[in-house]
C-alpha positions in Angstrom: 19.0 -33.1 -48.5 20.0 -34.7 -51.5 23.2 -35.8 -50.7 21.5 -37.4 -47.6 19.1 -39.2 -49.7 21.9 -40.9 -51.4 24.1 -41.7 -48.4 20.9 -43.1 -47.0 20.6 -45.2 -50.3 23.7 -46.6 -49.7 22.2 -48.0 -46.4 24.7 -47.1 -43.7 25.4 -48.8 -40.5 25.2 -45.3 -38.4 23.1 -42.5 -38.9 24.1 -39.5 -37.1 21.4 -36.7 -37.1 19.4 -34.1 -35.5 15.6 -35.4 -34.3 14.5 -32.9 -36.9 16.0 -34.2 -39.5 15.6 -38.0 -39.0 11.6 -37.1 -38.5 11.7 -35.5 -42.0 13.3 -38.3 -43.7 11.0 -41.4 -42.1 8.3 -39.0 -43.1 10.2 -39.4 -46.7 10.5 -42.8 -46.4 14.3 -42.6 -46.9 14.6 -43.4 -43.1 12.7 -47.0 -41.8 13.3 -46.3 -38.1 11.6 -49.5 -37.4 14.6 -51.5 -38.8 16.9 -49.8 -36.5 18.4 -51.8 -33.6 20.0 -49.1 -31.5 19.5 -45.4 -30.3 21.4 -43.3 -29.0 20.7 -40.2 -27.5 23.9 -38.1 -26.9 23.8 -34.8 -24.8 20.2 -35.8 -23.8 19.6 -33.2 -21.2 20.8 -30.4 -24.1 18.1 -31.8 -26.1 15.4 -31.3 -23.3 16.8 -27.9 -22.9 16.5 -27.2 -26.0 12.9 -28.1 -26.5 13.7 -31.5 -28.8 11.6 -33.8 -26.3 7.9 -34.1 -28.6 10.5 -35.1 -31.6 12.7 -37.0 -29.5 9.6 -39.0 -28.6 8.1 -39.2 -31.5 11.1 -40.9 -33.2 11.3 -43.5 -30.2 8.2 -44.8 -30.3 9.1 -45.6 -34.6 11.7 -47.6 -33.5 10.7 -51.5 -33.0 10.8 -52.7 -29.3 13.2 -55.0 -29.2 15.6 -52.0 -29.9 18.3 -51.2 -27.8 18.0 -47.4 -26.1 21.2 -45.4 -24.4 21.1 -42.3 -22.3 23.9 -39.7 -22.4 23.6 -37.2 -20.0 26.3 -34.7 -17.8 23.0 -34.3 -15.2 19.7 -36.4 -15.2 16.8 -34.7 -14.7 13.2 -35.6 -13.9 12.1 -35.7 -17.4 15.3 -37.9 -18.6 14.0 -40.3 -15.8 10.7 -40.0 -17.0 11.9 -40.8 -20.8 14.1 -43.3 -19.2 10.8 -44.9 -17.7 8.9 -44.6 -20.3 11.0 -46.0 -23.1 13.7 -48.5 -21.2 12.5 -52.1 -19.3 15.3 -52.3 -16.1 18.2 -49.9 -17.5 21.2 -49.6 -16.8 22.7 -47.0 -14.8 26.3 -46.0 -15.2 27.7 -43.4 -13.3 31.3 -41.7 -14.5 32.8 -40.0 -11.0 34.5 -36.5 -11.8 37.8 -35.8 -9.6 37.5 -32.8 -7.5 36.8 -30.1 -9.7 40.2 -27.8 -10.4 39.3 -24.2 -11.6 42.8 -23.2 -10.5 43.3 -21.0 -13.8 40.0 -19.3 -13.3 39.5 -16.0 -10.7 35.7 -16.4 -9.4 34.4 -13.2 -7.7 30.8 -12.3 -6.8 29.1 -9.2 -6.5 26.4 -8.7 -4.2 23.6 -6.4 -5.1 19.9 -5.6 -5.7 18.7 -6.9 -9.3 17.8 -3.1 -10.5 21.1 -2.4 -9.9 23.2 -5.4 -12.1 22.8 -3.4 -15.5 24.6 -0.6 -14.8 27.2 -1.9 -13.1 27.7 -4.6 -15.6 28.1 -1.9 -18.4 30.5 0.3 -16.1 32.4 -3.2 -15.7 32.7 -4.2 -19.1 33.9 -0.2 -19.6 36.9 -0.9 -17.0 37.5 -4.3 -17.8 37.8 -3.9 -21.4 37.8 -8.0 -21.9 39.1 -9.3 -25.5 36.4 -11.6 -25.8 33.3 -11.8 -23.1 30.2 -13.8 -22.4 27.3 -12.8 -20.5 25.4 -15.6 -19.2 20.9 -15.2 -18.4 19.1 -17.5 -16.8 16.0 -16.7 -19.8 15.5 -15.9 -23.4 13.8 -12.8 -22.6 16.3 -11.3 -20.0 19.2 -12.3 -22.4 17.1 -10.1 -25.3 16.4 -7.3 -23.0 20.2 -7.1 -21.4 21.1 -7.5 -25.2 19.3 -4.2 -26.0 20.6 -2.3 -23.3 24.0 -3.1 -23.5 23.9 -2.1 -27.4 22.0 1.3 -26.3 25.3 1.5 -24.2 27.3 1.3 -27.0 29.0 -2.0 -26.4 29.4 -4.5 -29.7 27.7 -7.7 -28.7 25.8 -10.6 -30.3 22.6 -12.6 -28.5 22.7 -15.9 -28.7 19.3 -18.0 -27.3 17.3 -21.7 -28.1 14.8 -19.2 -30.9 17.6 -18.7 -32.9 17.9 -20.7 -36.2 20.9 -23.4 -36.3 22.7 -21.1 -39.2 22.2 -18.1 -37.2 23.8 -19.6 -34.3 26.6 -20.5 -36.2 27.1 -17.9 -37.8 27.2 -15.6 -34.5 29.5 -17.6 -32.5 31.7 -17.4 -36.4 31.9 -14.0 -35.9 32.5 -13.7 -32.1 35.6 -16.6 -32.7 36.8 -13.6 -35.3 36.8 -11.3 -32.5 34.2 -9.6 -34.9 32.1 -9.3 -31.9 33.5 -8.7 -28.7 30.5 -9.2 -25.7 28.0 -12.9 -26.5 25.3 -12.3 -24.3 23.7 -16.1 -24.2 21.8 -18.3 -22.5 22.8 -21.9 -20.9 22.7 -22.6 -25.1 26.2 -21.5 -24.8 27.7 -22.7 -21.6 28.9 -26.3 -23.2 30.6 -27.1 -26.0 32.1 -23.9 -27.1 36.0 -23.6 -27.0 36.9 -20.3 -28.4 40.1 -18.6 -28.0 40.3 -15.5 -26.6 37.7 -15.6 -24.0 38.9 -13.8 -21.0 36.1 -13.0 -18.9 32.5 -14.4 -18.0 29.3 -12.5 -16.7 27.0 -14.6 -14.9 24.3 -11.8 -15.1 22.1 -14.4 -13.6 23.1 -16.9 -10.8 22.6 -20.0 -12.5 19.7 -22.4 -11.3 21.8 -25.8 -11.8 25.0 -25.8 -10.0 26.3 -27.3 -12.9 25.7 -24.9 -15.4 28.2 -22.5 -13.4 31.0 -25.1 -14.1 29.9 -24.7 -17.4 29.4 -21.2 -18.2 33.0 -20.4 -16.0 34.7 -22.9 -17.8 34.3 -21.1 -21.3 37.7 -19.0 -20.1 40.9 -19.8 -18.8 41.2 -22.4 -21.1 44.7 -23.7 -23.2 46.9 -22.5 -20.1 45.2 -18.6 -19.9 44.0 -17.0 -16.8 40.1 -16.1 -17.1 38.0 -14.2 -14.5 34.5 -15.1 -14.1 32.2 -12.2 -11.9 28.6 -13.5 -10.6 26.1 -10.7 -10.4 24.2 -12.2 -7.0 21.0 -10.5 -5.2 19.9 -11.5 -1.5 17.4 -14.0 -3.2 20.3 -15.7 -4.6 22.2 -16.5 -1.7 21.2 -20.3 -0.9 22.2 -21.0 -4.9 25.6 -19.3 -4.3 26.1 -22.0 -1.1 25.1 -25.1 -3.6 27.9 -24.0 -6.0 30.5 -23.2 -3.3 29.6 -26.8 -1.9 29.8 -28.2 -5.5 33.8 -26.4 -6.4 34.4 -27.3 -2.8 35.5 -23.7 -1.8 34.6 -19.9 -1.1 33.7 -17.3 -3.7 34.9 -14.2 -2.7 32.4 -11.9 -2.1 32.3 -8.4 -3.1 29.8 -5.2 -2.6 28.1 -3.2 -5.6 31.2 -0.6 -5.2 34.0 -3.3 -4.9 34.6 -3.8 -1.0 35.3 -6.6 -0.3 32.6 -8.4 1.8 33.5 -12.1 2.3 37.1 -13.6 1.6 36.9 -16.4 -0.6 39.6 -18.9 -1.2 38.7 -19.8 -4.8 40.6 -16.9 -6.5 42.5 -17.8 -9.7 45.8 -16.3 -8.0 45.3 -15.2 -4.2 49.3 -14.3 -3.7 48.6 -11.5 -6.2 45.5 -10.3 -5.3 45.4 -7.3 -2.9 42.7 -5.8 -0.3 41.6 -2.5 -2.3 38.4 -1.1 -2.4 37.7 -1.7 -6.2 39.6 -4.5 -7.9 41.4 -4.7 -10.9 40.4 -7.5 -13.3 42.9 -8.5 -15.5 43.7 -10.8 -18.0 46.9 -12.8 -19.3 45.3 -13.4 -22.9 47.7 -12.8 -25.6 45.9 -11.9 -28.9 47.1 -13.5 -31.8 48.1 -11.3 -35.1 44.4 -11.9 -36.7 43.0 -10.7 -33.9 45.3 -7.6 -32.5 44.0 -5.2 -34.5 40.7 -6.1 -33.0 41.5 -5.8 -29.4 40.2 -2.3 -29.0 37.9 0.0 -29.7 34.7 -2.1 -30.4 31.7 -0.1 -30.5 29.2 -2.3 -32.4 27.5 0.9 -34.8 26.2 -2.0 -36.8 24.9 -4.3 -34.2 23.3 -0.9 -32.6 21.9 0.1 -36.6 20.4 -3.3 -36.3 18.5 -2.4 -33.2 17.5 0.8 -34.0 15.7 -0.4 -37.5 13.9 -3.3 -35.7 12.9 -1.2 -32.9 11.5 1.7 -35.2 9.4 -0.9 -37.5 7.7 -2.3 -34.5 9.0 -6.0 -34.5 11.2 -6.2 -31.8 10.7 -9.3 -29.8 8.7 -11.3 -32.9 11.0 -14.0 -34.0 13.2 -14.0 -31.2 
């Protein structure tokens, strides 16, 4: 803080910060947001996520009204309309058009099954799959805490990662995971932009995402820098008219699979059809190289600290608080 108190001194022409943080210094007086002539609000609907909107408001309505407000945004919800509304007179609206959207380097399989049935199978998966590095995406906090504690029961070494989590603490995780320290992030949407990690060879979507999207998103954490990367889709029968908004959205056919690996609907978005072959249960490979820091960690991660970790919280009574 005090090196921000004297870069603020200095009076800057751009002030990049978090809403947080600007709040606390015009509460300091080191910030005067009504002298400020534009804002800009990057990543807006990560902010929303993210629970930022009462702060983001708050520092809006400091600003004077002659100010000039921008909007960046991959998807516009109603609440960036409604701060939109609220906050602009006649904006604006500029729309960047993707190209159709080339997942080429990523194999995207579904498996259909009842939602009592998805942790079992995703543990027996992980078990045959054996990925390098792995991220298992939930819809919710709380299903990504309780898949967290199953999974280390399993004896899997994973990391959670969620919006409760302190900034440091987020950092520090996806630190370790980069390190191949931790090989299995189980995360919310928190972790479906932005990250580029190498090593990521496969992605859980333990939930069917409710934005199509956020499945660009989470998929497109693997098979990045010229790898292959699979990406499985736990689906139940409820989940079927979300699966038909993201086929429509990639512009092609998921290949379908049952619980025990048959093969249920022939999809045309595999990451390399010429290869693949019709048997029963289906091999998931990867063609991630490790590099020499990370070799030694390819195998045999069992996480006996991660599950320690559980095990002391759970016996003292606080799981869940502070999560």
């Amino acid at each position: 803080i005090e090196a921000q108190l004297q870069q603020l001194g200095r009076r800057p022409q751009v002030i990049l910060g978090t809403p947080g943080r600007l709040l606390d210094h015009a509460k300091r007086g080191s910030l005067h947001l009504n002298c400020i002539r534009r804002v800009v609000l990057d990543e807006a609907d990560q902010m929303l996520h993210m629970g930022f909107l009462p702060d983001i408001e708050n520092l809006i309505s400091q600003t004077d009204a002659n100010r000039q407000l921008l909007l960046f945004s991959a998807t516009i919800p109603d609440k960036i309309r409604n701060l939109a509304k609220a906050y602009m007179s006649k904006p604006a609206s500029v729309t960047a058009e993707g190209k159709h959207i080339t997942l080429e380097s990523i194999d995207q399989r579904v498996y259909m099954m009842n939602p009592e049935e998805k942790t079992q199978r995703l543990i027996k998966m992980i078990e045959e799959d054996n990925p390098f590095l792995a991220i298992v995406f939930c819809n919710k906090r709380e299903g990504a805490v309780r898949l967290s504690y199953e999974l280390t029961a399993a004896g899997l070494n994973i990391a959670e990662m969620h919006g409760d989590l302190t900034q440091g603490r987020r950092t520090q995780i996806l630190r370790d995971f980069a390190k191949a320290k931790t090989q299995i992030l189980v995360a919310t949407d928190i972790a479906a932009r932005g990250i580029d990690i190498e090593g990521i060879t496969h992605v859980y979507n333990y939930d069917v995402p409710r934005d199509v999207d956020y499945y660009i998103h989470r998929i497109g954490r693997t098979g990045r820098a010229g790898n292959s990367g699979v990406a499985v889709t736990f689906a139940t029968p409820q989940d079927e008219s979300w699966l038909r908004r993201i086929e429509r959205a990639i512009q092609a056919t998921l290949t379908k699979y049952t619980k025990d690996g048959q093969i249920k609907t022939k999809g045309n978005a595999s990451a390399a059809p010429k290869r693949a072959k019709a048997s029963s249960k289906p091999k998931i490979t990867s063609s991630y190289q490790s590099t020499k820091a990370k070799a030694h960690k390819a195998r045999g991660h069992k996480g006996a600290n991660t599950r320690q970790r559980r095990t002391s919280i759970s016996s003292t009574g606080r799981r869940g608080k502070g999560r």
